[in-house]
C-alpha positions as CSV (number, residue, x, y, z in Angstrom):
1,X,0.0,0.0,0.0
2,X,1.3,3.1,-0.7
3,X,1.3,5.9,1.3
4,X,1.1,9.9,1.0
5,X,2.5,12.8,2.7
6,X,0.7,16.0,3.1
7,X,2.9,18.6,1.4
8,X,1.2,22.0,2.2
9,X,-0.1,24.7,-0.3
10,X,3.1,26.4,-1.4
11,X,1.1,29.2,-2.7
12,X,0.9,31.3,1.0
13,X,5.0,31.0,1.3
14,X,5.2,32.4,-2.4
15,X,2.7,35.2,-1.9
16,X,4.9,36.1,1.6
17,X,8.1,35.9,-0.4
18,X,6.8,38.4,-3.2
19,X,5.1,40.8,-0.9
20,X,8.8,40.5,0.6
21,X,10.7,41.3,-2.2
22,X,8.1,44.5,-2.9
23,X,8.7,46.0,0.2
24,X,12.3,45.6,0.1
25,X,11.8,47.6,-3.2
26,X,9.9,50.1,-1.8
27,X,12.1,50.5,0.4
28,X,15.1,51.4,-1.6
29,X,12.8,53.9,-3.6
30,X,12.8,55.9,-0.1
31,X,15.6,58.5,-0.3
32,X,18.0,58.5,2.3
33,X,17.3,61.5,4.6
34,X,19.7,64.5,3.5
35,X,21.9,66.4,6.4
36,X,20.8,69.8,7.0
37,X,24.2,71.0,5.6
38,X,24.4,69.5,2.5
39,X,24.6,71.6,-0.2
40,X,21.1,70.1,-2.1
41,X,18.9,70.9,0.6
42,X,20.7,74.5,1.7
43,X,20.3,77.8,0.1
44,X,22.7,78.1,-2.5
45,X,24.6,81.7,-2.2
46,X,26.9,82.9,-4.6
47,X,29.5,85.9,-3.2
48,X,31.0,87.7,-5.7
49,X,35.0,88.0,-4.8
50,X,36.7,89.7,-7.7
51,X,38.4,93.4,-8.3
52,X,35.8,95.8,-7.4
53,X,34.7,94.2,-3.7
54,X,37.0,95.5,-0.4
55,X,36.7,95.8,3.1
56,X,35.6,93.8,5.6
57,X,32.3,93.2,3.7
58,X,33.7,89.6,2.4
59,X,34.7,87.8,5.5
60,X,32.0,89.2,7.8
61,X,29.3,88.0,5.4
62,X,31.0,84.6,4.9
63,X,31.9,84.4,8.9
64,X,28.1,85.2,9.6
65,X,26.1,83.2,6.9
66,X,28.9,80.3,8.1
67,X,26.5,79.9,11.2
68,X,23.5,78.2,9.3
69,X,24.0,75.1,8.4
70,X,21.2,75.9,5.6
71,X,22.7,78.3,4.2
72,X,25.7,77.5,1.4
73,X,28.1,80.3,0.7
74,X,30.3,79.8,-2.4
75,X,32.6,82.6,-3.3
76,X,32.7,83.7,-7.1
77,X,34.4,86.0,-9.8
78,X,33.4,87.8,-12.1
79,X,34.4,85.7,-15.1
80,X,32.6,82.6,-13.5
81,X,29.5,84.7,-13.6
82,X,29.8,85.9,-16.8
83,X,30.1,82.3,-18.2
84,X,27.0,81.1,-16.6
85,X,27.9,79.9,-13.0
86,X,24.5,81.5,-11.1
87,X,22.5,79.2,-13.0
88,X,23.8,76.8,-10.1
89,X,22.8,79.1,-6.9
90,X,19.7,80.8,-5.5
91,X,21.0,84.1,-4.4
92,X,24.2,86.7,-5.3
93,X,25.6,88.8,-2.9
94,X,28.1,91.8,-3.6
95,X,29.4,93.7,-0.8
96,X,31.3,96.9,-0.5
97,X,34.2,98.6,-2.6
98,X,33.3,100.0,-5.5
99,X,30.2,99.7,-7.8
100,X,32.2,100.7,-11.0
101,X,34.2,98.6,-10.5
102,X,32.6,95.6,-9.6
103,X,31.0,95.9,-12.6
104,X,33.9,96.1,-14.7
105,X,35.2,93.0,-12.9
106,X,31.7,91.6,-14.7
107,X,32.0,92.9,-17.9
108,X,28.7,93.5,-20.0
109,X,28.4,90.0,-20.3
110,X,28.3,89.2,-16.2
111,X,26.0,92.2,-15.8
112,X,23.5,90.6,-17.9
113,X,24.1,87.4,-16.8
114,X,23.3,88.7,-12.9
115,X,20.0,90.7,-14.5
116,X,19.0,87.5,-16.1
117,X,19.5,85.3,-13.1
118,X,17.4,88.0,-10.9
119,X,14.6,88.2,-13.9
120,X,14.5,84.5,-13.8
121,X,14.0,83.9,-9.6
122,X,16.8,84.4,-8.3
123,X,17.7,86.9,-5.4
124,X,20.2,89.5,-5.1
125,X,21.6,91.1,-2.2
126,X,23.9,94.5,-2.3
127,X,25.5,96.4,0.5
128,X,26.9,99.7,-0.5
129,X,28.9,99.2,-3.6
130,X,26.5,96.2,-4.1
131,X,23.7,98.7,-4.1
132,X,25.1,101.2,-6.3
133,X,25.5,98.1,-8.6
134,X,22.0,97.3,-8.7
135,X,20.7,100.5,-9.4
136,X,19.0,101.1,-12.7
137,X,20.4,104.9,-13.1
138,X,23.5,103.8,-14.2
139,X,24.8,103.0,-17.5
140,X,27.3,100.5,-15.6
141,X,24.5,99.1,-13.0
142,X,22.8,96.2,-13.5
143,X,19.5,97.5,-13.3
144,X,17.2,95.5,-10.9
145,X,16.3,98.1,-8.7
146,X,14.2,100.6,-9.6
147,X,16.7,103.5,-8.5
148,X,19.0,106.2,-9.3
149,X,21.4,108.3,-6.8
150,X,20.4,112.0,-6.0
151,X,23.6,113.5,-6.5
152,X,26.6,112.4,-8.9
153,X,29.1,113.9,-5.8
154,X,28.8,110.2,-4.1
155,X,32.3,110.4,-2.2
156,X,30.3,111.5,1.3
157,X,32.3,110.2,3.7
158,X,32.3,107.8,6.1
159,X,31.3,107.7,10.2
160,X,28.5,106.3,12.5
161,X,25.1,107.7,11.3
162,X,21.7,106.9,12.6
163,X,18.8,104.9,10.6
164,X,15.3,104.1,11.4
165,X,14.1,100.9,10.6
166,X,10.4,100.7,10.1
167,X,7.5,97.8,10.9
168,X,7.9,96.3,7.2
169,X,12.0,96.3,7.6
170,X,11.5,94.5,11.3
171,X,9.2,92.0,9.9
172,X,11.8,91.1,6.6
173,X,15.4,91.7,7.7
174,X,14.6,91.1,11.2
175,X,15.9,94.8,12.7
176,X,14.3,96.3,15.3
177,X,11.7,99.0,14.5
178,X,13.6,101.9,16.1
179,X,16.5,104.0,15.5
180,X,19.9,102.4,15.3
181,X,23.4,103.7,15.4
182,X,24.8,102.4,11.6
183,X,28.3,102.2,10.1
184,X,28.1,104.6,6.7
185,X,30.8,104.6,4.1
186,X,30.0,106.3,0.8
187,X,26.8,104.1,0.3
188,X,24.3,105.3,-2.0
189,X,21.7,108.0,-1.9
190,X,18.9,106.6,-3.7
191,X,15.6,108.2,-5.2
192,X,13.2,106.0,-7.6
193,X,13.9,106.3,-11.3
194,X,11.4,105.8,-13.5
195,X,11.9,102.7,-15.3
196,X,8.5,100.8,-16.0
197,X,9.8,97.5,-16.5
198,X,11.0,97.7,-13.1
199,X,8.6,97.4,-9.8
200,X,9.3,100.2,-7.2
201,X,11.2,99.9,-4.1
202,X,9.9,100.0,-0.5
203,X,11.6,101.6,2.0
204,X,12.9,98.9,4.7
205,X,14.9,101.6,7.0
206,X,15.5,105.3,6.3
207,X,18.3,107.6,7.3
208,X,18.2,110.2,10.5
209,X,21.2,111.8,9.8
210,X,23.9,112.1,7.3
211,X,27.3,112.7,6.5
212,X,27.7,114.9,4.2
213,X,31.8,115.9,3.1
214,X,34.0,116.9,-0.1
215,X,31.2,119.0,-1.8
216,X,28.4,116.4,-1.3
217,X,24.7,118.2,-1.1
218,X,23.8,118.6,2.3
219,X,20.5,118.0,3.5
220,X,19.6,115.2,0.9
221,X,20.3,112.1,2.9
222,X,18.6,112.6,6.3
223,X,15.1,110.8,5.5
224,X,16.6,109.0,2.2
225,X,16.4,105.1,2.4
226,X,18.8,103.5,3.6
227,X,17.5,99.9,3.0
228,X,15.0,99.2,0.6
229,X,13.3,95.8,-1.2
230,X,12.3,95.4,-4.4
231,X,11.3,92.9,-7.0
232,X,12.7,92.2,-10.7
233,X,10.9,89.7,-13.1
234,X,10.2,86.8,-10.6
235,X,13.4,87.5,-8.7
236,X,13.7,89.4,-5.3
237,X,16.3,92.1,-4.5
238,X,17.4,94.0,-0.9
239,X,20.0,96.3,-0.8
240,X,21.9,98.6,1.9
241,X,23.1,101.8,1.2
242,X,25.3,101.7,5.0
243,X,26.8,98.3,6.4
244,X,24.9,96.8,8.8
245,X,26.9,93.4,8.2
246,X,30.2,95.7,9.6
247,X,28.0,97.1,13.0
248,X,27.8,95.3,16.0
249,X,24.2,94.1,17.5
250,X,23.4,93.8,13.5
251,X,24.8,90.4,12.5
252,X,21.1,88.6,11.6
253,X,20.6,91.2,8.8
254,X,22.8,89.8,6.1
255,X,21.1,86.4,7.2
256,X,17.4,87.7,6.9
257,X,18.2,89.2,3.4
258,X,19.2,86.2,2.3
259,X,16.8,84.4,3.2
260,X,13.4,86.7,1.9
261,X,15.2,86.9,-1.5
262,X,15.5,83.5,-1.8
263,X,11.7,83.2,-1.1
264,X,12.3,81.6,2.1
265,X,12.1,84.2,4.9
266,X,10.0,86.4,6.7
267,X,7.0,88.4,4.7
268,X,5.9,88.3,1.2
């Protein structure tokens, strides 16, 4: 007689084996979590370092921003920009020295690369120089702030003035809405210019008192701005005539700015 042995259903073991293998797969679909410092994830700034930028504007931006481990500072020239390297960052940043020639260090073909990058989304931040750069009322300037100077005399001098920041400049670079003691060197005076393709500035902080040497108009800069926001295209723009990144108990501005232009700070 012969006999059988029950050999169980095989189909339950195959059915655990696939759902196995489909959940392994699943979970090697799942992207490996990111560290907050890594360069993908952080906002990508680009700080122009090239003939043109002097001072202490460099390192004090670079030594603050180095603080946030979201925040990715890669320093840049002129010729870099001018070939195409701010497709590969969210924000620009050029500090003091000289506007002129900053823009030099650009050549026509960086400044329209930087206007192009701030038409397309991207955000620019300027302090002094960096704002005389931006301005639209020069034939050197970038154009992608709605701006022009008051006064072609802009050697003013330099010293401790005092600004007042105001309840929109507390809520977007993060100063408090009061007067503060400011360090000033030769930024510039601004008044709108009257370019329609351009939005127009708001006034973020305004100047109490001025300098005002070597044959520079007195009179024009107390109640001028002294920080002001605008937009260009789709991109967003901050600039600062004085240098709050250089004055003690100011350090979060330069961290603020960067952050609302790259559409991920405080405010619309």
């Amino acid at each position: 007689m012969r006999r059988f042995r029950f050999v169980p259903p095989r189909w339950p073991i195959l059915s655990v084996l696939i759902a196995a293998l489909v959940n392994a797969g699943a979970a090697e679909e799942v992207a490996p979590p990111i560290a907050p410092n890594d360069p993908v994830r952080a906002i990508r700034v680009a700080l122009f370092d090239d003939a043109g930028a002097a001072g202490k504007g460099i390192p004090r931006v670079t030594e603050q921003l180095s603080k946030f481990s979201d925040i990715h500072v890669t320093k840049v020239r002129g010729s870099e920009i001018a070939d195409g390297v701010l497709k590969d960052f969210d924000v620009v940043i050029f500090t003091g020295g000289s506007g002129h020639r900053e823009a030099d260090s650009l050549s026509e073909k960086g400044r329209a690369q930087v206007r192009d990058f701030v038409r397309g989304g991207g955000g620019y931040v300027g302090i002094c120089a960096g704002a005389y750069l931006a301005c639209s009322g020069f034939q050197w300037g970038i154009g992608v702030l709605n701006a022009r100077t008051v006064s072609d005399k802009w050697q003013r001098g330099n010293g401790t003035v005092k600004i007042e920041v105001n309840a929109l400049g507390h809520e977007i670079v993060g100063l408090t809405a009061a007067q503060h003691d400011i360090r000033y060197d030769n930024g510039p005076i601004i008044k709108p210019d009257s370019r329609d393709d351009i939005g127009a500035y708001e006034i973020l902080a305004s100047f109490r008192t001025e300098v005002a040497e070597h044959g520079a108009p007195a009179g024009v800069m107390v109640d001028s701005p002294a920080i002001v926001r605008g937009v260009c295209g789709k991109g967003r723009v901050i600039v600062s005539s004085p240098h709050p990144e250089q004055t003690p108990g100011m350090e979060n501005f330069i961290e603020s700015a960067v952050r609302w232009v790259a559409g991920k700070g405080s405010g619309n």
